[in-house]
Structures are given as structure tokens and as C-alpha cells.
C-alpha positions in Angstrom: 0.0 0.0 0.0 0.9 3.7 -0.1 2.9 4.8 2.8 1.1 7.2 5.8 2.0 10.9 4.7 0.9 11.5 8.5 0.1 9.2 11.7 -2.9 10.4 13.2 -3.1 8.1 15.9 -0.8 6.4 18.5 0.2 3.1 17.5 3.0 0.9 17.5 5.2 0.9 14.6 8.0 -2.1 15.8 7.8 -4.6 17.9 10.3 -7.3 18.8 11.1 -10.0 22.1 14.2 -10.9 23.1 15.8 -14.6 22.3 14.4 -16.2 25.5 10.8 -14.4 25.7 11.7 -12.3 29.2 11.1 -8.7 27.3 9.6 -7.3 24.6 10.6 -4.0 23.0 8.1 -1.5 21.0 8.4 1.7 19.0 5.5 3.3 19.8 4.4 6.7 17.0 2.7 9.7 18.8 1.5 11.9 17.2 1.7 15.8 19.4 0.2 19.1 18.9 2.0 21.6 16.3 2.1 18.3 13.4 5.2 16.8 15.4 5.2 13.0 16.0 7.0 10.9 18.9 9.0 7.9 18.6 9.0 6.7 22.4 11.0 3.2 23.3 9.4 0.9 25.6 10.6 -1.8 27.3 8.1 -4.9 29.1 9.2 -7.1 31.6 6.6 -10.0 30.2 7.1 -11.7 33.8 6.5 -8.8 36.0 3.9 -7.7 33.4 5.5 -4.0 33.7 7.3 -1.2 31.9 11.3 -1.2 32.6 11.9 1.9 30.2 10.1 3.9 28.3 11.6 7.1 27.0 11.2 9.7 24.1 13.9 8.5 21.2 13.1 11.2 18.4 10.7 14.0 18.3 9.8 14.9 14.2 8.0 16.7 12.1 4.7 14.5 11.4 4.7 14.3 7.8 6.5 11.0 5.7 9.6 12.7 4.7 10.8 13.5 8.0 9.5 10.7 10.0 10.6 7.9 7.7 14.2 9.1 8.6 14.0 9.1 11.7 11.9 5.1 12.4 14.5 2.8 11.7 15.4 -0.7 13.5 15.3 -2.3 16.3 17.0 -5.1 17.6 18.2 -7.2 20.5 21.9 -7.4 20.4 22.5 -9.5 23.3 19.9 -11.8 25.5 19.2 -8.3 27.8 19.6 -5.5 25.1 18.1 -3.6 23.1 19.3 -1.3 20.4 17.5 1.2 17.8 18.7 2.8 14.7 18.0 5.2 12.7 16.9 4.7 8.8 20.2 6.5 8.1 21.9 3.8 10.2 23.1 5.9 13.4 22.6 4.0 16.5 20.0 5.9 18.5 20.1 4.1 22.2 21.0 0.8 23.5 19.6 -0.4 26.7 20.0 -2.9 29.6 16.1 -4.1 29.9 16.3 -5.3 32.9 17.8 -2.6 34.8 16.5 -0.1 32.1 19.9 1.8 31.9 20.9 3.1 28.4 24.3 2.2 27.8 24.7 4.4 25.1 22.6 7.9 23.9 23.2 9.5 20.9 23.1 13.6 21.6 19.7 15.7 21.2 22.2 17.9 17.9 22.0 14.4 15.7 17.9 13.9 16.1 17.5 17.5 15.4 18.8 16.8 11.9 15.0 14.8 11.5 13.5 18.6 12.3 15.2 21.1 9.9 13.5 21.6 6.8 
């Protein structure tokens, strides 16, 4: 099908559990006030049955051209973490889900490159 020009309501755009089944990670698209759009990362203990992260990655403009850049991968790189890129292939965050440390951020400059038009 043709792709969204603009998400008009929350949902979740990637979804993926880790190797043994303990987590599952989500991108989750919000669309805000002002036509921007939210790309927040959260983390599910599936045992507890409760949130170990959640936290905005990228805030865009909400129209295709800027989010597509900006919803890229995600992945579990080990049996505990998670990583997400970028469609541009920059590594976004990588975090420990059980603890729900990030281990690595990339800096606010970089995702303001998704904003300038």
C-alpha cells in the first residue's frame, strides 16, 4: 500500500522480544500538537507484566519525509539488550532491559537533523 504521509493516531510501529521471551521491546508513533510526532522506546518485563523503560527517542515533524528518517530498527543485540537505529543507520540508544539503563545515547544535535527543513 501507499505509505502514511501522517500518523494520526498512537500506535505501534516495531515490535520485537528478546531470544528467551523475558522482554519485549516496542516503538511506539505519537502523534503531538503543532504536526510533530513521537518515537518513544518501551521496554516490558513479560514476567513482571510492567514497563522497565520507556523514554522519548526522536521527536519529528509529522509528515513521511521527515518521519521515515527518523523510524529505523530495532534489535536485541544480546539476550538483555536492546538497540535502535535510525533509517540513516546511526545507533539511536542501547539499553540494559532489565535494569532499564541506556548504555549508550546518541546527543539531542544528531535527532534535530529529522527537524530542519
Amino acid at each position: 500500500g501507499r505509505p502514511e504521509l501522517e500518523i494520526e493516531t498512537e500506535k505501534v510501529y516495531k515490535t520485537k522480544k528478546n531470544s528467551n521471551g523475558t522482554f519485549i521491546a516496542r516503538i511506539v508513533q505519537v502523534p503531538k500538537e503543532e504536526n510533530m510526532l513521537d518515537f518513544i522506546l518501551e521496554i516490558k518485563n513479560l514476567k513482571k507484566k510492567e514497563l522497565s523503560y520507556r523514554s522519548l527517542l526522536v521527536r519529528t515533524e509529522n509528515w513521511y519525509y521527515s518521519f521515515r528518517l527518523a523510524r529505523g530498527d530495532l534489535k536485541w543485540v544480546s539476550l538483555h539488550t536492546v538497540a535502535v537505529w535510525d533509517r540513516l543507520g546511526h545507533k539511536l540508544v542501547e539499553v540494559a532491559a532489565p535494569t532499564g539503563k541506556e548504555n549508550y545515547r546518541i546527543s539531542d544535535e544528531h535527532c534535530s537533523v529529522y527537524r530542519e527543513t
